[in-house]
Z-matrix of the N, CA and C atoms (Angstrom, degrees):
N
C 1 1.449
C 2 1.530 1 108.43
N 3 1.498 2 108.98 1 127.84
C 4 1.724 3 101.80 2 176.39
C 5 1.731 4 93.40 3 -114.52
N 6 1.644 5 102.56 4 151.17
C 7 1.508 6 110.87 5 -168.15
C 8 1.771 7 103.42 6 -122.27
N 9 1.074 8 106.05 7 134.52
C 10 1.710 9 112.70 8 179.10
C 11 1.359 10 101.57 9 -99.92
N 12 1.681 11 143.07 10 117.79
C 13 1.137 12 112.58 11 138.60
C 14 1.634 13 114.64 12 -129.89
N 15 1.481 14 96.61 13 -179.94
C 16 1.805 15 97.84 14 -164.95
C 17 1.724 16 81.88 15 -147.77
N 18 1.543 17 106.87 16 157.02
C 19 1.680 18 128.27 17 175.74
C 20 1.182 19 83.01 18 -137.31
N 21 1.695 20 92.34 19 162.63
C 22 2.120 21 112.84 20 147.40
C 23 1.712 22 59.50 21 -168.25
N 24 1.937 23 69.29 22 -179.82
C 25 1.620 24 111.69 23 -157.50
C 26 1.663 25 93.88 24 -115.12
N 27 1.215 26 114.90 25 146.30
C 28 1.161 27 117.89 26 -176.00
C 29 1.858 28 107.45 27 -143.87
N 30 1.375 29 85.04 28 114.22
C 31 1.610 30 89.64 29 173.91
C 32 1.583 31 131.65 30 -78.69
N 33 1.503 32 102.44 31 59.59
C 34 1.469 33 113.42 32 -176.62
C 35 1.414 34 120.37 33 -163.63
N 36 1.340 35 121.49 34 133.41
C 37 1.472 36 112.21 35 -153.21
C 38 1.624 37 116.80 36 -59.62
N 39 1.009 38 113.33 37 162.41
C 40 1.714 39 130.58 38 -174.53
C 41 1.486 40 91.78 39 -53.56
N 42 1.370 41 136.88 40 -34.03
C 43 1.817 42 117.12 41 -163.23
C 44 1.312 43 91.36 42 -79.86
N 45 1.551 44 127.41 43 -29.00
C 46 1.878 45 111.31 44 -156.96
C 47 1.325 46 83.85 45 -76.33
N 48 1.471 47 127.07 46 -46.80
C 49 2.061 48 115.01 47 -152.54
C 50 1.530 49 88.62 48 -59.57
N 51 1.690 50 109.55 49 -45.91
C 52 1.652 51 94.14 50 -171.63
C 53 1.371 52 121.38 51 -40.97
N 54 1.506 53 107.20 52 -70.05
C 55 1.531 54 115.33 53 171.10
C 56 1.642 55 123.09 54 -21.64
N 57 1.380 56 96.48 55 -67.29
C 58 1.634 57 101.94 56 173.67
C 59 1.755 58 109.03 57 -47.40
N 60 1.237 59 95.09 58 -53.32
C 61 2.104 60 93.38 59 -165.89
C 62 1.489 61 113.13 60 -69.69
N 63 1.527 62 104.68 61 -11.55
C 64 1.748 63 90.68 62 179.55
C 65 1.760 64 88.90 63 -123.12
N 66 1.236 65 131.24 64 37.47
C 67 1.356 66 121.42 65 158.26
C 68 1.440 67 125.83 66 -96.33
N 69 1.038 68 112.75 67 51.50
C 70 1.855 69 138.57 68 -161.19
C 71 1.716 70 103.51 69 -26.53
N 72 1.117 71 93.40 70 -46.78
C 73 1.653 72 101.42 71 -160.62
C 74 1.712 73 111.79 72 -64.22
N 75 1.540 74 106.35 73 -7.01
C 76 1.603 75 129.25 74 -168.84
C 77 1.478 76 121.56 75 -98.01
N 78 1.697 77 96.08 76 -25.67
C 79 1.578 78 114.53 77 172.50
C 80 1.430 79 112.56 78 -22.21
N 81 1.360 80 114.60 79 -62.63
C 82 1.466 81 128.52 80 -156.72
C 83 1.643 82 90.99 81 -46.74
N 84 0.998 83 111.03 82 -54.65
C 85 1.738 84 116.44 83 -128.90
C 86 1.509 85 104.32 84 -89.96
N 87 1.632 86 107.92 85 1.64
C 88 1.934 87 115.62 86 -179.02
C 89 1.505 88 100.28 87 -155.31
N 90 1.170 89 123.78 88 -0.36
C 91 1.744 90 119.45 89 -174.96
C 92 1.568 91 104.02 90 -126.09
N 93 1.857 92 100.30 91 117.79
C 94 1.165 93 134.42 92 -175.57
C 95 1.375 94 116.82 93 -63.66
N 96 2.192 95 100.90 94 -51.74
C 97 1.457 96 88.82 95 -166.01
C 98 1.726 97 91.25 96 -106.42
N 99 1.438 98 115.17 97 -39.93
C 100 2.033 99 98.50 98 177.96
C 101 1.399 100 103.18 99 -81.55
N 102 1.034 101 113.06 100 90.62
C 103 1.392 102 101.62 101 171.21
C 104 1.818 103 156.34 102 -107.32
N 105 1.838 104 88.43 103 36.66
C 106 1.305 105 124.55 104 176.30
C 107 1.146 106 89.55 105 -173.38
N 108 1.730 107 118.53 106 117.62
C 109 1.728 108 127.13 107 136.84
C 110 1.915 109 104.16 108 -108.55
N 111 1.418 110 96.74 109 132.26
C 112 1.450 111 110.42 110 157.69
C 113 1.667 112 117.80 111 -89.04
N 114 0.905 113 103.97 112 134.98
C 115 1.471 114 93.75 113 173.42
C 116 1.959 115 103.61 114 148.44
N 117 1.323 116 109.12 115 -164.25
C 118 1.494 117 107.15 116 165.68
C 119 1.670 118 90.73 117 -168.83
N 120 1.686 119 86.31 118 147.26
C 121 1.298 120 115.36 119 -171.32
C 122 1.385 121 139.61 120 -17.02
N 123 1.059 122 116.63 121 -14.15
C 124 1.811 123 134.64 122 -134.78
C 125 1.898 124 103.17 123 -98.75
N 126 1.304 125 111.12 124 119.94
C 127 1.430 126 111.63 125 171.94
C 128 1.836 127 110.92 126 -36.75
N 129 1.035 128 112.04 127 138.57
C 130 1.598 129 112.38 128 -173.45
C 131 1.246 130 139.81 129 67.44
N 132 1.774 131 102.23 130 11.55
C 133 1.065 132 110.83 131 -179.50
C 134 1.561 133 122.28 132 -95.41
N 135 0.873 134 137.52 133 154.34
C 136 1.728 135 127.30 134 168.12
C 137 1.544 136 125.03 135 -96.73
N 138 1.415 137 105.45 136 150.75
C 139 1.488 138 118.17 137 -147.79
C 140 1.712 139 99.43 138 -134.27
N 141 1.377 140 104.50 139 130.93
C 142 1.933 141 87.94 140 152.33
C 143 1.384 142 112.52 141 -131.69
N 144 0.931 143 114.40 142 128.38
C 145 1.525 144 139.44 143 -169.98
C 146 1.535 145 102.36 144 -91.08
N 147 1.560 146 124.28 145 149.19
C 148 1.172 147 142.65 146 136.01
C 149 1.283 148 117.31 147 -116.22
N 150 1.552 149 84.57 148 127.90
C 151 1.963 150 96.63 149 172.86
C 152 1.367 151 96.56 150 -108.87
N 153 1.862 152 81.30 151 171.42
C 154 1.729 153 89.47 152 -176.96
C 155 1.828 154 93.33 153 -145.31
N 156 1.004 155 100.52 154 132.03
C 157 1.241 156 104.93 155 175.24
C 158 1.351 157 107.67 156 -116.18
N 159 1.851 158 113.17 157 164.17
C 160 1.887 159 108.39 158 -166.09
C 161 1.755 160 97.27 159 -69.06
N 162 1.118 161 103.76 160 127.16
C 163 1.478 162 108.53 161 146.33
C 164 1.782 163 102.98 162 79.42
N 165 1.227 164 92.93 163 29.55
C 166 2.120 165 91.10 164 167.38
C 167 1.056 166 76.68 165 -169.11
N 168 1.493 167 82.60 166 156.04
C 169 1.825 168 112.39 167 176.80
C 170 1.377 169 141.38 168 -55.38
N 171 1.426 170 120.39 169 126.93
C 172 1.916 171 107.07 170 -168.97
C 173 1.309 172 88.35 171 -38.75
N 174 1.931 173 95.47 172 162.77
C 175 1.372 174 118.96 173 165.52
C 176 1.925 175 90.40 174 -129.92
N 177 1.533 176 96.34 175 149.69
C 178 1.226 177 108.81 176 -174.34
C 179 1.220 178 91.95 177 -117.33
N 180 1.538 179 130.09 178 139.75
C 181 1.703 180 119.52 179 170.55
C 182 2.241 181 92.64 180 -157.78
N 183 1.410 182 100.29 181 154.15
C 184 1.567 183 116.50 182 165.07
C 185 1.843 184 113.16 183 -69.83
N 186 0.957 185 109.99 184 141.42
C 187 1.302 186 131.53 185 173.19
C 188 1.749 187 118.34 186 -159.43
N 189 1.662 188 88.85 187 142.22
C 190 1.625 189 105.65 188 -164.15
C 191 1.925 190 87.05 189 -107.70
N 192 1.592 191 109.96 190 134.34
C 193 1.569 192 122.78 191 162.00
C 194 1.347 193 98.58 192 -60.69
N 195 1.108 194 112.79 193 130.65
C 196 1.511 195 115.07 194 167.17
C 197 2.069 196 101.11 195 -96.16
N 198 1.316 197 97.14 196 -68.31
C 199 1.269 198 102.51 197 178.41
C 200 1.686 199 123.97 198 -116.22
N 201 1.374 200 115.14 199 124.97
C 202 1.060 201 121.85 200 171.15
C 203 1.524 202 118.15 201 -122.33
N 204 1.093 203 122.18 202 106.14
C 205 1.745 204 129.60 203 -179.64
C 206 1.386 205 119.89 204 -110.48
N 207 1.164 206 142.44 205 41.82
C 208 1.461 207 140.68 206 155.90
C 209 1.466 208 122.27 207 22.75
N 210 1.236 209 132.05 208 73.31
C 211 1.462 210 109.49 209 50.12
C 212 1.821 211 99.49 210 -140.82
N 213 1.077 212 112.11 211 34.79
C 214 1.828 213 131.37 212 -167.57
C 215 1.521 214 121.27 213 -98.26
N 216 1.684 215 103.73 214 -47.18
C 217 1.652 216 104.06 215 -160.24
C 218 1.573 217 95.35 216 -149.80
N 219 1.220 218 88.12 217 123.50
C 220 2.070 219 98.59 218 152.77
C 221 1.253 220 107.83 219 -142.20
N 222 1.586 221 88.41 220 146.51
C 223 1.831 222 83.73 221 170.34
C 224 2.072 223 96.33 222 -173.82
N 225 1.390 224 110.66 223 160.43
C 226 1.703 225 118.45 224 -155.23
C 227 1.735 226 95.03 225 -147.54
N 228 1.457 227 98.68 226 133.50
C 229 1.497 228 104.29 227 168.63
C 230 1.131 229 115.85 228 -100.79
N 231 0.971 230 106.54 229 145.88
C 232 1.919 231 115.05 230 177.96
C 233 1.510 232 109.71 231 -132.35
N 234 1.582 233 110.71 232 130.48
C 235 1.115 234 110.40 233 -152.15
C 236 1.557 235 80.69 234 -118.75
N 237 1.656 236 131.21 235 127.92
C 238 1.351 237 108.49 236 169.38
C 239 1.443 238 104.72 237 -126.49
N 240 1.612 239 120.91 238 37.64
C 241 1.375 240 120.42 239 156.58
C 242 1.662 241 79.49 240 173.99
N 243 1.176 242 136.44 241 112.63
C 244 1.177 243 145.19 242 156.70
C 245 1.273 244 111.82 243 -64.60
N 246 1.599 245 96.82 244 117.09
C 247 1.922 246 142.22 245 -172.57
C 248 1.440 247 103.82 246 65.92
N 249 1.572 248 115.95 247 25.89
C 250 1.283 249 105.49 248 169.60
C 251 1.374 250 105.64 249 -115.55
N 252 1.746 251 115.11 250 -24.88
C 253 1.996 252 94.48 251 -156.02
C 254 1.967 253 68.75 252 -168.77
N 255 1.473 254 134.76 253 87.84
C 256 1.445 255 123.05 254 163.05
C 257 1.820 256 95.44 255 -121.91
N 258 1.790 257 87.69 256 163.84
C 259 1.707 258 85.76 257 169.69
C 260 1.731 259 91.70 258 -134.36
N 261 1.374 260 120.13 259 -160.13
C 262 1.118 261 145.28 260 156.18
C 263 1.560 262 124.97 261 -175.78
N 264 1.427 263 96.76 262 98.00
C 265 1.532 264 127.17 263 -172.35
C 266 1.520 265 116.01 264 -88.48
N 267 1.359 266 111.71 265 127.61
C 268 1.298 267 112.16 266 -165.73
C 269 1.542 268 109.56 267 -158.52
N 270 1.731 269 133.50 268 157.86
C 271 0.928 270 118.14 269 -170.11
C 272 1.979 271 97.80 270 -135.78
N 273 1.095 272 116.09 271 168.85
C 274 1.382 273 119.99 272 172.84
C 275 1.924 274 120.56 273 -132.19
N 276 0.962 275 109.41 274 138.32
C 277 1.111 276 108.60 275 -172.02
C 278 1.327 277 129.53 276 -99.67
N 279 1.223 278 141.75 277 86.12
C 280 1.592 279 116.60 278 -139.40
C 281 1.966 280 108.34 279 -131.73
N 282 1.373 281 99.25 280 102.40
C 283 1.274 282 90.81 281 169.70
C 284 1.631 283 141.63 282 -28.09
N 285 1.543 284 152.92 283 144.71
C 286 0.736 285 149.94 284 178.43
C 287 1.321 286 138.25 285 -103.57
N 288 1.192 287 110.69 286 95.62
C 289 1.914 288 113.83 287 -137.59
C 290 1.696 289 98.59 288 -63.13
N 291 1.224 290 117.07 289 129.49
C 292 1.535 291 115.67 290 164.44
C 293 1.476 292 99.32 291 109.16
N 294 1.480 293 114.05 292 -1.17
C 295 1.473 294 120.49 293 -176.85
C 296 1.636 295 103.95 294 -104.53
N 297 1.769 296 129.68 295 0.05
C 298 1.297 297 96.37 296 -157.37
C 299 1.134 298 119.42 297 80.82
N 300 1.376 299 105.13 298 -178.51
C 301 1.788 300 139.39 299 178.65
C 302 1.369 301 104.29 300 -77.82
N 303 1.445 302 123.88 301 -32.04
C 304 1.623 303 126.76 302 -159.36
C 305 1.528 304 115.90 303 -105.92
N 306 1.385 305 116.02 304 39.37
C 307 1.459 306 117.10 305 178.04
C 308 1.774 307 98.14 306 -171.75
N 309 1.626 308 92.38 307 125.38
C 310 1.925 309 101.94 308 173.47
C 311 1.444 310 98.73 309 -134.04
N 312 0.960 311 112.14 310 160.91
C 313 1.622 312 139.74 311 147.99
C 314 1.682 313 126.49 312 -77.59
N 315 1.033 314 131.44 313 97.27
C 316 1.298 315 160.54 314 157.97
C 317 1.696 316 91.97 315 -48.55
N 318 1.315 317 103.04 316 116.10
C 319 1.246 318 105.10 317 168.87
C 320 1.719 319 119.82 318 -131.13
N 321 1.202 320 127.64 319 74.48
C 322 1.536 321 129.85 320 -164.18
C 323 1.254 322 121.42 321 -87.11
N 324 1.130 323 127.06 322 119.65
C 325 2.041 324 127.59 323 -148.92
C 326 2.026 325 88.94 324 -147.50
N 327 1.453 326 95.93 325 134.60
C 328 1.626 327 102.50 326 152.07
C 329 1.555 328 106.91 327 -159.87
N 330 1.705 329 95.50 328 135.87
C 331 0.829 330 84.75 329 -165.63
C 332 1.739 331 95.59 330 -116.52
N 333 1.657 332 121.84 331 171.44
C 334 0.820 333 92.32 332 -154.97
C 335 2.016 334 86.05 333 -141.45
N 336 1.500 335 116.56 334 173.46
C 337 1.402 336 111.62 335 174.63
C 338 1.723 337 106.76 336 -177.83
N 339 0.811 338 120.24 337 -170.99
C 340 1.547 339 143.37 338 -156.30
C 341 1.558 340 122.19 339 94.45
N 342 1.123 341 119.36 340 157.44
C 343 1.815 342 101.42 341 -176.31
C 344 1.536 343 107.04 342 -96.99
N 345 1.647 344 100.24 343 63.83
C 346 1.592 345 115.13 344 132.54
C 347 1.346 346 131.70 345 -142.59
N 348 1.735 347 79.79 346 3.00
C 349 1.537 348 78.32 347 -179.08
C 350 1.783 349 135.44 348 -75.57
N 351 1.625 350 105.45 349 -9.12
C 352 1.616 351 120.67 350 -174.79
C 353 2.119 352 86.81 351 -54.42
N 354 1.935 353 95.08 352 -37.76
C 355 2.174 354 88.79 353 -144.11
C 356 1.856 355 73.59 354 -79.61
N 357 1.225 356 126.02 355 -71.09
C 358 1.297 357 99.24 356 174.97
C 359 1.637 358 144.63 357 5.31
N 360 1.293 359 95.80 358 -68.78
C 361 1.529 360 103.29 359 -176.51
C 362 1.655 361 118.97 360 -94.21
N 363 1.780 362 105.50 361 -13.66
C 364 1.369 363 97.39 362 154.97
C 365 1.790 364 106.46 363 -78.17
N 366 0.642 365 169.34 364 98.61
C 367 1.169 366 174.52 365 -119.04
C 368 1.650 367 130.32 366 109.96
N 369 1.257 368 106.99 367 -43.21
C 370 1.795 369 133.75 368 -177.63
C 371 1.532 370 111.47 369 -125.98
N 372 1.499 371 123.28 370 16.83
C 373 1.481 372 114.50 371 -170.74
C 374 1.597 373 97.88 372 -89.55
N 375 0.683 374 152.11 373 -59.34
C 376 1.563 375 152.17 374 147.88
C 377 1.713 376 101.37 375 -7.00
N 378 1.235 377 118.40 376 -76.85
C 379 1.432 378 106.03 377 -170.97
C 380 1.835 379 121.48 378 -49.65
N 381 1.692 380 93.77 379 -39.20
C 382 1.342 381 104.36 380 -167.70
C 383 1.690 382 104.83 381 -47.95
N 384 1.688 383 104.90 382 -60.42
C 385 1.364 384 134.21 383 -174.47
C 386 1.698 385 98.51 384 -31.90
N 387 1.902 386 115.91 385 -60.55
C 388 0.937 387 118.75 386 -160.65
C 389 1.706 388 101.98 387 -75.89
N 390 1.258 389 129.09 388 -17.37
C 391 1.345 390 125.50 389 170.84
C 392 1.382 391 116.91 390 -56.64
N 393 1.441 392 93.47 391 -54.46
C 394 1.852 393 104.90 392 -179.81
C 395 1.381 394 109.28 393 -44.50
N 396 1.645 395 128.41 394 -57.82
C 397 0.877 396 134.28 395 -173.25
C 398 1.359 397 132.21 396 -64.62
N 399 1.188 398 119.22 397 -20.61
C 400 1.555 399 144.77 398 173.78
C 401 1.398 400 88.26 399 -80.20
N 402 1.163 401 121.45 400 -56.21
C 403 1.912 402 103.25 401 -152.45
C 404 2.032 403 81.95 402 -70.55
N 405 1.133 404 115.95 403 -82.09
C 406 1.862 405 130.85 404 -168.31
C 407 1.769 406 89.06 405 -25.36
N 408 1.592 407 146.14 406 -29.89
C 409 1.301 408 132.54 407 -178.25
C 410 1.676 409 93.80 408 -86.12
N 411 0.990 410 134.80 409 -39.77
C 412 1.370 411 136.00 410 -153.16
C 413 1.768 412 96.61 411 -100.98
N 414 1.126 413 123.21 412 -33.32
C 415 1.929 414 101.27 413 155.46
C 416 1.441 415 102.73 414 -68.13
N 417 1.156 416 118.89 415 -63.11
C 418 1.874 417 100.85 416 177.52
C 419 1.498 418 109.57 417 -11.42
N 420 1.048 419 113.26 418 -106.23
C 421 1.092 420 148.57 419 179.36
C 422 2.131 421 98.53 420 -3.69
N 423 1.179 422 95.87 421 -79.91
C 424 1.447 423 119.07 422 160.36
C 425 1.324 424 108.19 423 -29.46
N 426 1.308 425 159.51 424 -42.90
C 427 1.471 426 160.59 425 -125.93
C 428 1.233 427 99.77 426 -154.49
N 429 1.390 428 127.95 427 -6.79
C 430 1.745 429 119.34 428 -170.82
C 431 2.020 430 86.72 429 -112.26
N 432 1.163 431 101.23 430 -10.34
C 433 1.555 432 94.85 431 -173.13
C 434 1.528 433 118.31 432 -58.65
């Protein structure tokens, strides 16, 4: 299993990032690298996501919420050849003790496995990285408004 994760700090309480990260239908209009999920929030529900990574073509693929906890953790597996190429991407939200209401931690992690995913991600680990980071600057941005 190889694991991606990325933080920033966000100066705005844990309910707005929530709001923003499970308002699917909003993706388009501030999210770089998912930038259309269908679906709604709900543990067990199904989702299809388009990512976009720099410089290759969206990929459109199904994904099931595994966990949704209000206002802390989401996250959805997507299986796109089972034990060959799955991930499960998920984020956490975590207040910042001594900060108040007005400061969280952005916590964005995927991790990923099947035995293709090592040639996979030597190949796309750079883009992925730079996806993560574009979307975690662009909720900032979004939630400090």
């Amino acid at each position: 299993m190889t694991t991606f994760q990325s933080e920033i700090i966000i100066n705005a309480p844990a309910a707005k990032v929530w709001q923003l990260l499970t308002d699917f239908s909003s993706y388009a209009a501030w999210n770089p690298f998912l930038v259309t999920i269908k679906g709604d929030a709900v543990a067990g529900g199904p989702l299809t996501i388009t990512a976009k990574l720099s410089r290759l073509p969206s990929l459109t693929f199904d994904a099931t919420i595994r966990m949704c906890e209000s206002p802390t953790k989401l996250g959805w597996d997507a299986i796109f050849l089972k034990g060959v190429f799955e991930a499960f991407h998920h984020f956490a939200i975590d207040d910042i003790k001594g900060a108040g209401e007005c400061q969280c931690r952005f916590i964005h992690t995927e991790e990923f496995s099947g035995i293709f995913s090592n040639l996979v991600l030597f190949v796309l680990e750079s883009k992925f990285k730079q996806g993560y980071g574009a979307m975690n600057e662009a909720l900032k941005r979004m939630a400090e408004k």
